[in-house]
N, C-alpha and C positions, 0 to 999 in steps of 0.2 A: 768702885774700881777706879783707881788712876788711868786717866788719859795714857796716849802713848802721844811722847815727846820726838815732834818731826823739826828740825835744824835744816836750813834750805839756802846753800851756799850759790849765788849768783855767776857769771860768767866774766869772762875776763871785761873789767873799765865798768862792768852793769854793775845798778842796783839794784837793790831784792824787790823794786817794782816791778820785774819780770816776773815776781810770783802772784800778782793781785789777781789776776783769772784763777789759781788755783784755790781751790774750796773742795777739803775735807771732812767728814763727819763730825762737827762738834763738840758729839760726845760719847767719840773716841778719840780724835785726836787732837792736840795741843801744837799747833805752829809757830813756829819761832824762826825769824830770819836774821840772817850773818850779813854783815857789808864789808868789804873791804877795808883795809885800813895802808895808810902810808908805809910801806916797808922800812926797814930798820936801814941804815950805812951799812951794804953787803953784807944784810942778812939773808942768811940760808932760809931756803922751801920747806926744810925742818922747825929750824926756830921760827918762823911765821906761822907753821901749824903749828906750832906748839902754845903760841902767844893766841891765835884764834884759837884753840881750844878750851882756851881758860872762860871764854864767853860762854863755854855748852855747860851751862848748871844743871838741867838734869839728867838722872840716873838713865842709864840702857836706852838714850837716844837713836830715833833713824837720823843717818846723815843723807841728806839728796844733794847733788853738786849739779850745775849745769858746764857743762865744757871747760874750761880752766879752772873752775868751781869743782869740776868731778874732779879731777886731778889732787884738789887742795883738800876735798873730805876723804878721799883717801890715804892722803897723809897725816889728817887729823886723826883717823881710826890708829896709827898709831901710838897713839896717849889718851886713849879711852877706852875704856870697856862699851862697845858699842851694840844696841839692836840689829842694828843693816848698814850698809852701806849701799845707797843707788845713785848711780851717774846718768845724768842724759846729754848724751850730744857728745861724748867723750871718749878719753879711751881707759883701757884698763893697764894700760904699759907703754912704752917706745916703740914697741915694737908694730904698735895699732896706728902707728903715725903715716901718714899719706910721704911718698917719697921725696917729694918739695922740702917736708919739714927736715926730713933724716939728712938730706942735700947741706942745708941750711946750718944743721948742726955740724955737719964735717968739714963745710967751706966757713965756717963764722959767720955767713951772709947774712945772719940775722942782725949783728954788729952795724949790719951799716945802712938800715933800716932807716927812713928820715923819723924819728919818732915825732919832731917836733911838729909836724906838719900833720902824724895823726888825733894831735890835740881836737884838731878842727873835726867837729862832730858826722861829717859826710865821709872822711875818709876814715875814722873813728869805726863808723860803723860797717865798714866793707870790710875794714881789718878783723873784727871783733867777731861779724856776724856772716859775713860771705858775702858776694857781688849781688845777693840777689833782692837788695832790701833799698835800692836806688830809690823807691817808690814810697818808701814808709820812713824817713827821715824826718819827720815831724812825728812819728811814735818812737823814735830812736834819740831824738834829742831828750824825752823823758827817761828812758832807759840806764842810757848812758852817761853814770853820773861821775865818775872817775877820770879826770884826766888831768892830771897830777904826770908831769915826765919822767921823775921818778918811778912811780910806781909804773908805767910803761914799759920802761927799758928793763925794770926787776922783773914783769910779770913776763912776757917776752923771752924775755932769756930762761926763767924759771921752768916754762914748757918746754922749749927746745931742747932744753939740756936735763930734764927729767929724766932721771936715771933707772926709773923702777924697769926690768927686765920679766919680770915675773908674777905672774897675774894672782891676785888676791879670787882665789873662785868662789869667795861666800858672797862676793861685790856684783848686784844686781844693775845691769847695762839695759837702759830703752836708750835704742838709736832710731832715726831715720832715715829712710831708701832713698832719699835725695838730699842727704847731708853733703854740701859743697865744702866744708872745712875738713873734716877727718870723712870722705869716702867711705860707705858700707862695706865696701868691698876689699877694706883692710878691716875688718872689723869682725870677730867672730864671738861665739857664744853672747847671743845677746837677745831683746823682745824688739824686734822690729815695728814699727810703727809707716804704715805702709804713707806714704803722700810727705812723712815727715821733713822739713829741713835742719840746719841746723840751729834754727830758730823754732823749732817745736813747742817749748814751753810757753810760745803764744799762742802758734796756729793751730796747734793738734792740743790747747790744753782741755778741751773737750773730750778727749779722748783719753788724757791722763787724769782727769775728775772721775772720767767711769774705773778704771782698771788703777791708779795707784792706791785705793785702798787697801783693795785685794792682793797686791803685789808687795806692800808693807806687810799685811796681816799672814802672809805666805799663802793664799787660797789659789792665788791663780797661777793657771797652769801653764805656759808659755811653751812656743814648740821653738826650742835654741835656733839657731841660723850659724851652720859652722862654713 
């Protein structure tokens, strides 16, 4: 029996280092991870999916995204015939956006963001990851392997102005009750991960080793969070 091909899209400036604690059954599934790449002269959040898509070679993949990651597999799922789509730490629309961001998009204020100053791997990482990782900046200069001003000011802008209105409901959502970047509490239909941040995919990957199998395979059972 062929594996089932899992594709594990990173978080905004990270690399797919954020997935080395995770460990899947070997033989059932085949992991495969995406990195970022330098965006195009304004190019669109489309043709950037579209161009990472050409890296997904196998058939009826899961996509898993983490945070501007979930964002970009759900744009990928539109030029692929896809097994799953899962997001962690993300949203499933604009409308899951914490009011700051919604602010941000109506006043341009993202525009005038210092980006050049988040180059620097400390502020990097508060932008990226939330205020609460002051402590772990020597696991975050591993992390964060993006910073490229370009790609900054594209990926930045690309969130805020993310236009999807309308929720894709086959798209499997694990968040965490203490996400400081997208708020649980804008957050609905989703597998709560109780202690989570928005940094999960390190703290709580123990928890996602027990339960992403089954949550790929469709075995488990999750009680929604509306």
């Amino acid at each position: 029996m062929s594996k089932i091909a899992v594709y594990f899209m990173p978080g905004l400036a990270a690399s797919s280092a954020i997935f080395e604690r995770i460990a899947l059954p070997e033989d059932i599934f085949e992991i495969h991870l995406l990195e970022w790449e330098i965006p195009q002269k304004q190019e669109s959040l489309s043709a950037y999916a579209q161009r990472i898509a050409l890296k997904i070679t196998q058939p009826n993949p899961v996509l898993i995204g983490v945070s501007f990651g979930g964002i970009m597999v759900q744009e990928i799922a539109k030029y692929l015939t896809v097994a799953k789509v899962i997001i962690i730490s993300s949203v499933k629309s604009n409308l899951e956006f914490p009011r700051r961001m919604k602010i941000a998009k109506t006043t341009k204020a993202y525009k005038l963001l210092p980006m050049r100053l988040l180059l620097n791997v400390e502020n990097l990482a508060r932008f990226s990851f939330g205020d609460t990782v002051r402590k772990r900046l020597q696991l975050y200069e591993k992390f964060l392997s993006v910073r490229d001003l370009g790609y900054l000011e594209w990926a930045v802008q690309q969130v805020i102005l993310w236009d999807r209105t309308t929720v894709d409901t086959n798209v499997i959502h694990i968040h965490g009750d203490k996400d400081d970047v997208f708020p649980i509490k804008y957050i609905s239909d989703c597998i709560v991960v109780a202690g989570g941040t928005h940094v999960l995919i390190l703290n709580k990957y123990r928890w996602l080793n027990t339960h992403l199998p089954a949550i790929i395979l469709g075995t488990y059972q999750p009680t929604p969070r509306r």
